[in-house]
Backbone as JSON, one array per atom type, in Angstrom:
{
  "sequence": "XXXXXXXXXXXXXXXXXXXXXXXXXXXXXXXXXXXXXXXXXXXXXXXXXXXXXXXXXXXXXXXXXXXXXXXXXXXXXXXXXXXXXXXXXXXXXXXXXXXXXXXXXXXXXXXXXXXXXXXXXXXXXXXXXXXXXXXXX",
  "N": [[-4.55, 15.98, 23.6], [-5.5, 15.41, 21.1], [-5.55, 12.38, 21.09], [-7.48, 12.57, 23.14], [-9.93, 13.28, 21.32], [-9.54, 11.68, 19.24], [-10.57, 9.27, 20.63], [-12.96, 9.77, 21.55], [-14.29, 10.08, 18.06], [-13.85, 7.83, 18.23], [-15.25, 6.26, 19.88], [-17.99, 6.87, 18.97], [-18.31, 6.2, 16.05], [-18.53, 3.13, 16.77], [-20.66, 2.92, 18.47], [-22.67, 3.74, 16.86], [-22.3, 1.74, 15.02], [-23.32, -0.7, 16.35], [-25.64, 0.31, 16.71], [-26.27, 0.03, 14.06], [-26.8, -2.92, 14.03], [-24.62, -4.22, 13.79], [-24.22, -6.3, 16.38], [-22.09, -8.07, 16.67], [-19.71, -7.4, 17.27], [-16.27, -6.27, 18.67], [-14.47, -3.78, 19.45], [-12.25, -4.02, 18.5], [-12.46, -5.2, 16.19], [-13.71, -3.32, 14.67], [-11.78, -1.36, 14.37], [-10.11, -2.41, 11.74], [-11.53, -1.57, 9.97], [-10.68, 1.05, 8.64], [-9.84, 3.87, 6.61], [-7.48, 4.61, 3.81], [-9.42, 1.21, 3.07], [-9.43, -2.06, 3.8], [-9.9, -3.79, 1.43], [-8.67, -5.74, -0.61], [-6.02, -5.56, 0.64], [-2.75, -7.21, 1.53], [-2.48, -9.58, 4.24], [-0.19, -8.5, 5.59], [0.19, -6.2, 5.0], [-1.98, -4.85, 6.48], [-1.68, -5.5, 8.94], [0.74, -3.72, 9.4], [-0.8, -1.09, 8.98], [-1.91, -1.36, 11.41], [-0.86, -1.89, 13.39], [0.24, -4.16, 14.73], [0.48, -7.44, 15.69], [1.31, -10.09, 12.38], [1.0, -12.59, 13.74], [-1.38, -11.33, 15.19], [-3.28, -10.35, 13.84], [-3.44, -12.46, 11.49], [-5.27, -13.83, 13.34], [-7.42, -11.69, 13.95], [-8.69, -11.69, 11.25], [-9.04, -14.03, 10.58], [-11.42, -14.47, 12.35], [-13.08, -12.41, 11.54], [-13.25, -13.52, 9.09], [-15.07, -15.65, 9.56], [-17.52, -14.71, 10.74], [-18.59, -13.79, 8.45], [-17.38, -10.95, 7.42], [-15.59, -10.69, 5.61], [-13.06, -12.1, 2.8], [-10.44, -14.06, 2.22], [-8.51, -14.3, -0.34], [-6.43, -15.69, -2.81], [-3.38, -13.86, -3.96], [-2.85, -12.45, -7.22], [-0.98, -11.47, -7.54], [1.1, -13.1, -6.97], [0.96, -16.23, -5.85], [1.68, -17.47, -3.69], [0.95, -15.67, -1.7], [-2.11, -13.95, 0.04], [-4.88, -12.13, -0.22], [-7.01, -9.55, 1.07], [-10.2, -9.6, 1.02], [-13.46, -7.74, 0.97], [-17.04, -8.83, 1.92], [-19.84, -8.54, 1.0], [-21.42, -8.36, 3.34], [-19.62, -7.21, 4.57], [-18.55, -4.74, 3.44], [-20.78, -3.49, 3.99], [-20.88, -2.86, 6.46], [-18.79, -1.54, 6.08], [-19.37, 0.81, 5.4], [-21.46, 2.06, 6.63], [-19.17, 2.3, 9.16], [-17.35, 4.22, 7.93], [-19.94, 6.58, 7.29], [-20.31, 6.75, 9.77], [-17.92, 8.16, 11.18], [-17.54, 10.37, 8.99], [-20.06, 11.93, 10.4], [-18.93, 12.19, 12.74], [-17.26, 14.06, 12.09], [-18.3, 15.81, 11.42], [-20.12, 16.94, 13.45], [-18.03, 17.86, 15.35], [-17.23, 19.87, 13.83], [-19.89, 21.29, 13.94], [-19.13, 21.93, 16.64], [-16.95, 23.88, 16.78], [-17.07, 25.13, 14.9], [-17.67, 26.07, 11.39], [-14.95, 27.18, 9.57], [-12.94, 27.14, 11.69], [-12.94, 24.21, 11.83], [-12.42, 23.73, 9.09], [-9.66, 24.69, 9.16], [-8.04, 23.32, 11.19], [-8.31, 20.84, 9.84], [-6.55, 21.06, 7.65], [-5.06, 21.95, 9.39], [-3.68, 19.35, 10.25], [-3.4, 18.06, 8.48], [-1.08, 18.83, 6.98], [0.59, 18.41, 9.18], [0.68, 15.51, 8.96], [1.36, 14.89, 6.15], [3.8, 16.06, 6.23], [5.0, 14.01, 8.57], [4.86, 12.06, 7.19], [6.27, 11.96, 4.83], [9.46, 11.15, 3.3], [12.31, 13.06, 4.66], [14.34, 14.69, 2.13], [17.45, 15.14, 1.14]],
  "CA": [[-5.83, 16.49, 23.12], [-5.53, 14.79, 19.94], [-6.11, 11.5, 21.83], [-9.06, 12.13, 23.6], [-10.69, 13.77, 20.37], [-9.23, 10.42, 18.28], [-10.8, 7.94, 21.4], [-14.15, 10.33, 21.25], [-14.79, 9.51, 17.52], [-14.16, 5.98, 17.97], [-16.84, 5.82, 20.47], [-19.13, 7.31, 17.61], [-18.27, 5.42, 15.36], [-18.91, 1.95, 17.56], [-21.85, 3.27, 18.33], [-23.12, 3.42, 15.06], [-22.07, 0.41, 14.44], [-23.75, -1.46, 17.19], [-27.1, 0.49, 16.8], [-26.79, -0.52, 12.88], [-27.07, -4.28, 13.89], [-23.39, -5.58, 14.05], [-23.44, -6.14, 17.81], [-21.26, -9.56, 16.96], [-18.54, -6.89, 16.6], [-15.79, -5.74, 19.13], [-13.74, -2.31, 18.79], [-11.03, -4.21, 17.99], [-12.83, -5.53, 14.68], [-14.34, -2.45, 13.64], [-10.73, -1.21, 14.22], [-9.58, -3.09, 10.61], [-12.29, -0.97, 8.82], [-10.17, 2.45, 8.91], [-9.71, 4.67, 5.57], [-8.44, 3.43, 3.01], [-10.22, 0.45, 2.93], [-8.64, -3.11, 4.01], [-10.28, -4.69, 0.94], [-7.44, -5.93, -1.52], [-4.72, -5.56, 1.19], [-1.83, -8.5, 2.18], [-2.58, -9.31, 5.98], [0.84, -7.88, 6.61], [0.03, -4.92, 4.85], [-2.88, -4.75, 7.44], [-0.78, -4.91, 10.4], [1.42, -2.82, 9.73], [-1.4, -0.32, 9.0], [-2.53, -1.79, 12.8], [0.88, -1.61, 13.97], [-0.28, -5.42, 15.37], [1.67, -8.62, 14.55], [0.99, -11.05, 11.86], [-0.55, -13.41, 14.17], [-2.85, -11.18, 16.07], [-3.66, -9.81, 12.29], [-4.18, -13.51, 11.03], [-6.27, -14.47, 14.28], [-8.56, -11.17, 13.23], [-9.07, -11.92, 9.73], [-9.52, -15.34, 10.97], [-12.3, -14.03, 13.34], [-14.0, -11.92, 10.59], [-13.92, -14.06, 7.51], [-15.69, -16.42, 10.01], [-18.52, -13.77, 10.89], [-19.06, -13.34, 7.07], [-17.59, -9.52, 6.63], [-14.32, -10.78, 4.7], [-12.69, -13.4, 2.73], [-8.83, -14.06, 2.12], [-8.44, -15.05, -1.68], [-4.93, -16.03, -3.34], [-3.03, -12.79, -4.36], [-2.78, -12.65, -8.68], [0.32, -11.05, -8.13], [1.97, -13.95, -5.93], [0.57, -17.03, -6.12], [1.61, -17.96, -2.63], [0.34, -14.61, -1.09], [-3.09, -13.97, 0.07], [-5.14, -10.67, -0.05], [-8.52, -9.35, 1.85], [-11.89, -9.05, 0.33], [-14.81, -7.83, 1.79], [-17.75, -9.49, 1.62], [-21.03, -7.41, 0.74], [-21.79, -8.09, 4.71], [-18.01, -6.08, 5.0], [-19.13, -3.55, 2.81], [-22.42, -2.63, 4.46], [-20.18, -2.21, 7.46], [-17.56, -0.31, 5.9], [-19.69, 1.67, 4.9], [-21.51, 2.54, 8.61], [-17.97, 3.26, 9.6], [-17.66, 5.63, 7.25], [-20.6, 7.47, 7.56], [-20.41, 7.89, 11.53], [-16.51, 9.13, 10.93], [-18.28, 11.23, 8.68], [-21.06, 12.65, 10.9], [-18.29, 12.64, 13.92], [-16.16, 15.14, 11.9], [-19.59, 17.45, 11.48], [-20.2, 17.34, 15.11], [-16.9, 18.43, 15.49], [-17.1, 21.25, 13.1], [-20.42, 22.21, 14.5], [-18.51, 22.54, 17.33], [-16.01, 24.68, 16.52], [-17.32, 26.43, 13.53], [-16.86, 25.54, 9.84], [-13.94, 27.94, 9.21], [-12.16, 26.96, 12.26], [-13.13, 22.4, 11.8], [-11.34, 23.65, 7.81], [-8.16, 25.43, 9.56], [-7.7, 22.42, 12.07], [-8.14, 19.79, 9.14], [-5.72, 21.86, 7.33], [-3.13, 21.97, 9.67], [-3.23, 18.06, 10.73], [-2.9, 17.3, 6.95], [0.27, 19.49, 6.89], [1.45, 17.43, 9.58], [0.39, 13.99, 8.29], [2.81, 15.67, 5.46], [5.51, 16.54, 6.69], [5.9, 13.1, 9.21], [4.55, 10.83, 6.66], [7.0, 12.18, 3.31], [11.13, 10.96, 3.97], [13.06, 13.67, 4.53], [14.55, 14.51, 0.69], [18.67, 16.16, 1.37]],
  "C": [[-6.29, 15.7, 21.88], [-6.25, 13.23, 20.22], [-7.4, 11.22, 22.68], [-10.53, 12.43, 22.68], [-10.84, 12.09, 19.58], [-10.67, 9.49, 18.84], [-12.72, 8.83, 21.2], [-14.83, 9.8, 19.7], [-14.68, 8.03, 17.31], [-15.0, 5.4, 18.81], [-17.97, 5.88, 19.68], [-19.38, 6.43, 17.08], [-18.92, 3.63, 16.08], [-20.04, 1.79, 18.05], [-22.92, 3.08, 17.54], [-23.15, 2.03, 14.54], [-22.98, -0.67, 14.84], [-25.43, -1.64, 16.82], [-27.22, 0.25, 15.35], [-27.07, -2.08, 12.86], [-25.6, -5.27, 13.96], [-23.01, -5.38, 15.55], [-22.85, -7.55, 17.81], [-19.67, -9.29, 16.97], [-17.88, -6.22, 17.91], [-15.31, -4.45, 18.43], [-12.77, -2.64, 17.6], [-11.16, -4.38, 16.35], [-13.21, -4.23, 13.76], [-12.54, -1.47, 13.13], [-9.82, -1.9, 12.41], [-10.17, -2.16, 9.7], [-11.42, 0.68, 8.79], [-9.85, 2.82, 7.05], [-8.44, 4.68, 5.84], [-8.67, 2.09, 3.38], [-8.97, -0.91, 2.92], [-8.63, -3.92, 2.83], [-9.05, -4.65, 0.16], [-6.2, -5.51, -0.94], [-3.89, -6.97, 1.36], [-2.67, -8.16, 3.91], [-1.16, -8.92, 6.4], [0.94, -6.65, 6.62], [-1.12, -4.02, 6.19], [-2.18, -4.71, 8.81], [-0.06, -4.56, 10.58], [0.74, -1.82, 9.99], [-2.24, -0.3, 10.64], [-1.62, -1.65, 13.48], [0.33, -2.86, 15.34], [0.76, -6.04, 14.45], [1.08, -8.91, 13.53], [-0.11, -12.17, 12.1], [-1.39, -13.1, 14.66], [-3.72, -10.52, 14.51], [-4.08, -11.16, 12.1], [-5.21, -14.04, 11.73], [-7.93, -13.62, 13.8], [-9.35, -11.62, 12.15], [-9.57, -13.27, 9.22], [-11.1, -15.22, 11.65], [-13.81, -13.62, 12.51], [-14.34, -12.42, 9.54], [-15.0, -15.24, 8.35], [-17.15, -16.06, 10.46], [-19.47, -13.32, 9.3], [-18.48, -11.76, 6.62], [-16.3, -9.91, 5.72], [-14.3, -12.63, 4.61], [-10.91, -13.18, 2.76], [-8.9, -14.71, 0.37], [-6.7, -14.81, -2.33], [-4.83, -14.41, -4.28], [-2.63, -13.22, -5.88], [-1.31, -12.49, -9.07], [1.52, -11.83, -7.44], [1.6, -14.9, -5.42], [0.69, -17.7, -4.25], [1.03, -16.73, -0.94], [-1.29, -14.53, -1.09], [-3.69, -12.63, 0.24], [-6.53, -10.72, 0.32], [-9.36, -9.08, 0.75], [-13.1, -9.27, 1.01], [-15.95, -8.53, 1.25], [-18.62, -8.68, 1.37], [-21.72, -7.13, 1.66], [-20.68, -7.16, 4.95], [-18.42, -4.89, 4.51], [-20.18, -2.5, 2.94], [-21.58, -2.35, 5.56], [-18.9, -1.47, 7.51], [-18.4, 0.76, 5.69], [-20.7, 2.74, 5.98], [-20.73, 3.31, 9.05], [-17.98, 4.33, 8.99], [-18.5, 6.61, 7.42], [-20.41, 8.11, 8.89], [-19.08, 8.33, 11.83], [-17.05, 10.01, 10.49], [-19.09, 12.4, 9.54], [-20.07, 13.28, 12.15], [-18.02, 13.42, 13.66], [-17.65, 16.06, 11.89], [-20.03, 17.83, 12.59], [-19.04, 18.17, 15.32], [-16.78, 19.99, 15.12], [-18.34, 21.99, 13.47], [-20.43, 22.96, 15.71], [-17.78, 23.66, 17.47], [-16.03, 25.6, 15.19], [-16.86, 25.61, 12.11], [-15.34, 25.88, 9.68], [-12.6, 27.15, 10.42], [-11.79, 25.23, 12.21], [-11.89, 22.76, 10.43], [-9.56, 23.34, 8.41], [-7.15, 24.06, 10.06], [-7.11, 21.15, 10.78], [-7.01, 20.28, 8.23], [-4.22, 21.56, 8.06], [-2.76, 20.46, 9.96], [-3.08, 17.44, 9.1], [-1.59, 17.85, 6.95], [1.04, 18.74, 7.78], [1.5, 15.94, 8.96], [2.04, 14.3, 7.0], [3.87, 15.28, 5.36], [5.95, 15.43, 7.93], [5.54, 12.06, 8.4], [5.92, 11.02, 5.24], [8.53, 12.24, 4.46], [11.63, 12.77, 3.7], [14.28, 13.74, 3.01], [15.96, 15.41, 1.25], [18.81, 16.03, -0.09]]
}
């Protein structure tokens, strides 16, 4: 259930995206823009958060700094490391995403009621939780 709700707002969202003007953009790309925000990540930090390799991560980021929404600039804290930055074209489309995540979850909740959209968001944070925090003996 969770899955066809997930694959539902990522149609939204792509949507949105398309009818805002970036139709130079697959799923897969808008896929990078997910909360928080890629900007000032490592690209390995990025695919892990993609649970993608390295090289299909460097081919992206290759893909997109070439489109204009990102750059790659030398990391401050590792001279031979490199870290993401959006571009102010990235930023107008992070910021798209966002909103139609946004509007998806209010569909959602005008679905199902305020009280009950809270309860739900509620309990999937409690899980997030409790499989994201190590087990403490």
């Amino acid at each position: 259930m969770l899955r066809v709700t997930h694959h539902w707002v990522l149609e939204q969202v792509y949507t949105r995206v398309v009818d805002a003007g970036f139709e130079d953009l697959g799923r897969f790309h808008v896929g990078m823009f997910r909360y928080p925000t890629a900007d000032g990540l490592r690209p390995t930090e990025l695919a892990e958060r993609m649970q993608i390799t390295k090289q299909s991560v460097n081919t992206l980021i290759g893909d997109m700094e070439a489109r204009g929404y990102l750059t790659r600039v030398p990391d401050p804290a590792d001279g031979r490391g490199r870290i993401i930055r959006l571009t102010p074209k990235g930023h107008q489309l992070e910021k798209v995403i966002y909103d139609a995540a946004t509007s998806a979850e209010s569909a959602i909740a005008e679905l199902v009621g305020a009280k009950r959209f809270e309860q739900l968001r509620q309990t999937l944070q409690d899980i997030i939780d409790n499989i994201t925090t190590p087990n403490v003996r």
